[in-house]
C-alpha positions in Angstrom: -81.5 -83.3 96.5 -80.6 -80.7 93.7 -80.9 -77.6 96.3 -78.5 -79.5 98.9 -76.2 -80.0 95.8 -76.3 -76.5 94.3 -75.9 -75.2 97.8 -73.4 -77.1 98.7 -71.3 -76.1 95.2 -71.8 -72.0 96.7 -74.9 -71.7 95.1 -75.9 -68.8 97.4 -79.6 -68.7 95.9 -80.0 -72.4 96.6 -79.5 -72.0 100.1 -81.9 -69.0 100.2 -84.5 -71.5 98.4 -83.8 -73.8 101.3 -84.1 -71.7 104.0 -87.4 -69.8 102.1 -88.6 -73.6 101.9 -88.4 -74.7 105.0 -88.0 -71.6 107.5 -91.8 -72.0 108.6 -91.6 -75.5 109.7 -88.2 -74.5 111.4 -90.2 -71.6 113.1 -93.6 -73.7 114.0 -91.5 -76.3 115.6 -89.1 -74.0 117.1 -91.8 -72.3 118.7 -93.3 -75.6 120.6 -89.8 -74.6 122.6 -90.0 -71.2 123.2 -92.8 -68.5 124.2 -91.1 -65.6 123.7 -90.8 -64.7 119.4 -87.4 -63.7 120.2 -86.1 -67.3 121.6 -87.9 -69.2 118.7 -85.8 -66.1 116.0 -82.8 -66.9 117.6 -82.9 -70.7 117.2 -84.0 -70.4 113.7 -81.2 -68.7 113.0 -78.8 -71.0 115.2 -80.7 -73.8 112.9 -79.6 -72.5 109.4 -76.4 -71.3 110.2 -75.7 -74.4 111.4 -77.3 -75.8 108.2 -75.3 -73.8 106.3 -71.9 -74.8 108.0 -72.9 -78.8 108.0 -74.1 -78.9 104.6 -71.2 -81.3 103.6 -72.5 -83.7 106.0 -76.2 -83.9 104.3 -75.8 -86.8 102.3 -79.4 -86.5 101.0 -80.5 -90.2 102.2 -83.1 -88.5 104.0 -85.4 -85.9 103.5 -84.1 -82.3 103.8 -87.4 -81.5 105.9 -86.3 -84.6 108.6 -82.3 -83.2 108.5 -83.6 -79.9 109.0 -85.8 -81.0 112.1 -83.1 -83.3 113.3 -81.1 -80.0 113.6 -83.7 -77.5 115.5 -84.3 -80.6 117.6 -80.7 -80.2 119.0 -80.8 -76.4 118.7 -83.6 -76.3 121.0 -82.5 -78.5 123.3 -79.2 -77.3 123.3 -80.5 -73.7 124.1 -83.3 -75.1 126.9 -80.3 -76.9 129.1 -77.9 -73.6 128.6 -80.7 -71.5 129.5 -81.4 -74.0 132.9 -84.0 -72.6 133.5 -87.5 -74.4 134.3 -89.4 -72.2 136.0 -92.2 -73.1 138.6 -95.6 -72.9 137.4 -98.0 -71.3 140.0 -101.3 -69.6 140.2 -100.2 -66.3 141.0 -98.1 -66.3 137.7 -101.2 -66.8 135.9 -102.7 -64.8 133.3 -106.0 -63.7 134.0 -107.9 -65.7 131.5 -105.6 -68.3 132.5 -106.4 -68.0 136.2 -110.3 -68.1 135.3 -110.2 -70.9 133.1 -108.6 -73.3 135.8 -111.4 -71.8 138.0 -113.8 -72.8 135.9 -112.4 -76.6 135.4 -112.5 -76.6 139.6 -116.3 -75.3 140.0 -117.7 -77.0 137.1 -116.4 -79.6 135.1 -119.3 -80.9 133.2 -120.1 -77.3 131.8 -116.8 -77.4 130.5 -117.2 -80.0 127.5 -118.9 -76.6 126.0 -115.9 -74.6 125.9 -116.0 -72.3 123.2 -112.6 -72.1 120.9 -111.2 -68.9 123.1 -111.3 -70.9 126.1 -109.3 -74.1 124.2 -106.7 -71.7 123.2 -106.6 -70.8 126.6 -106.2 -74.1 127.7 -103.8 -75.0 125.2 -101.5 -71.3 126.4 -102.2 -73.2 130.2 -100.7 -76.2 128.5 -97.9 -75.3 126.8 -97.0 -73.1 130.5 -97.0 -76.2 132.0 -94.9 -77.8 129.5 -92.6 -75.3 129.7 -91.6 -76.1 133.4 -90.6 -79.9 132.4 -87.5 -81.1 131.3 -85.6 -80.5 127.9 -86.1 -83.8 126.7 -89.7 -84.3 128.2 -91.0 -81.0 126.2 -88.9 -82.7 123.0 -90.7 -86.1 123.5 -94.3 -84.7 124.4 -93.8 -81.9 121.0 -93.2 -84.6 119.0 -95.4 -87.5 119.9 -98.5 -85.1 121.3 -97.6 -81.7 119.5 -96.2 -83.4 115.9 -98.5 -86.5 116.1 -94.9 -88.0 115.6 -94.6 -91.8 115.5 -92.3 -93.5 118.1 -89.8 -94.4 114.7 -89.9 -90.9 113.9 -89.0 -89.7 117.4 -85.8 -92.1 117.2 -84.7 -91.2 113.5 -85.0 -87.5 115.1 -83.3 -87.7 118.6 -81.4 -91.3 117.8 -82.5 -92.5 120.4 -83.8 -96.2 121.4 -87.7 -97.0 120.7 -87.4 -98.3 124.6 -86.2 -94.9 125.1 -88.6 -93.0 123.2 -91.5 -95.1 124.4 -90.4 -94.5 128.7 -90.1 -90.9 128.0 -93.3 -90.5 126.8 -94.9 -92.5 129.5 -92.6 -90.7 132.1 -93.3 -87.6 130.7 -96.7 -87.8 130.7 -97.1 -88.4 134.4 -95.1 -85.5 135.3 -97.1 -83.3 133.0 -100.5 -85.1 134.3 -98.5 -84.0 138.4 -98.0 -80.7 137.2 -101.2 -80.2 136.5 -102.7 -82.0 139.5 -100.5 -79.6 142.1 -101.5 -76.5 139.8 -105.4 -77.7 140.5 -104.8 -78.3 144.1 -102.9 -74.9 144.7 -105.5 -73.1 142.8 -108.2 -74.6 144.8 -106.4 -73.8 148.2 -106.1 -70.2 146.7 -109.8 -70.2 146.1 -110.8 -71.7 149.4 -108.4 -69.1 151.1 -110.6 -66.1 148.9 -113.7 -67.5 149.8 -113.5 -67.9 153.7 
């Protein structure tokens, strides 16, 4: 790639091509990581830095878009098992629209194939919460396969791992998503029963 080349030759305004190029798809996926805008600025700025130091090693065999990717992977993942923190997901550190939405899937599910488009982004915020108290390399495999629509080869050109590996985290992670949810329901309905009697 001519920008790779150029940059890597000092090209200063190659590099700022690179980074104006690709700094929203850094950001979007960055921000399957992290909440807080803050976290996801940080780690885009850990990502081209460390871009800009390991240009050498981009030996433009693949895309700059996958390199680029390959390195917020890490960043991310590096910054979730230094942070070591996974917090507990439980109803009283719900959001209000969050709290009523899990309501409403307990009273009435049939009502809820309705939902209107506020209630799915609810859903999807209750969703990415949940994530959130999983595993680094859970939350990588579910953003990419589920959150990416990544294939199982693009997962292992991206974390080098196995396809055996790929495919058993997926599954595995799954279930313990599918848990979390199941003991969210199940404390929310205790909650509820607790409110109502």
């Amino acid at each position: 790639m001519d920008l790779a080349r150029f940059a890597r030759d000092g090209d200063e305004s190659a590099f700022e091509e690179i980074m104006r190029r690709y700094s929203p798809r850094v950001f979007r996926f960055a921000s399957r990581f992290f909440r807080q805008r803050s976290l996801v600025e940080d780690a885009a700025q850990e990502v081209f830095l460390k871009a800009f130091t390991e240009l050498e090693s981009f030996e433009g065999r693949g895309s700059m878009e996958g390199w680029l990717t390959r390195i917020t992977t890490n960043t991310c993942l590096n910054m979730l098992r230094s942070s070591n923190r996974r917090p507990e997901l439980t109803v009283s550190g719900l959001t209000e629209d969050e709290s009523a939405w899990l309501e409403n899937q307990m009273a009435d599910a049939a009502s809820e194939r309705h939902r209107s488009s506020e209630r799915s982004l609810v859903a999807a915020d209750l969703a990415g919460r949940v994530l959130e108290t999983l595993s680094p390399n859970d939350q990588l495999v579910l953003t990419l396969i589920d959150g990416e629509d990544a294939s199982v080869k693009d997962v292992v050109e991206i974390t080098g791992w196995s396809e055996s590996k790929v495919k058993v985290q997926a599954f595995r992670a799954r279930r313990r998503m599918r848990e979390a949810v199941q003991k969210l329901l199940a404390h929310g309905a205790k909650t509820v029963a607790k409110g109502v009697t």
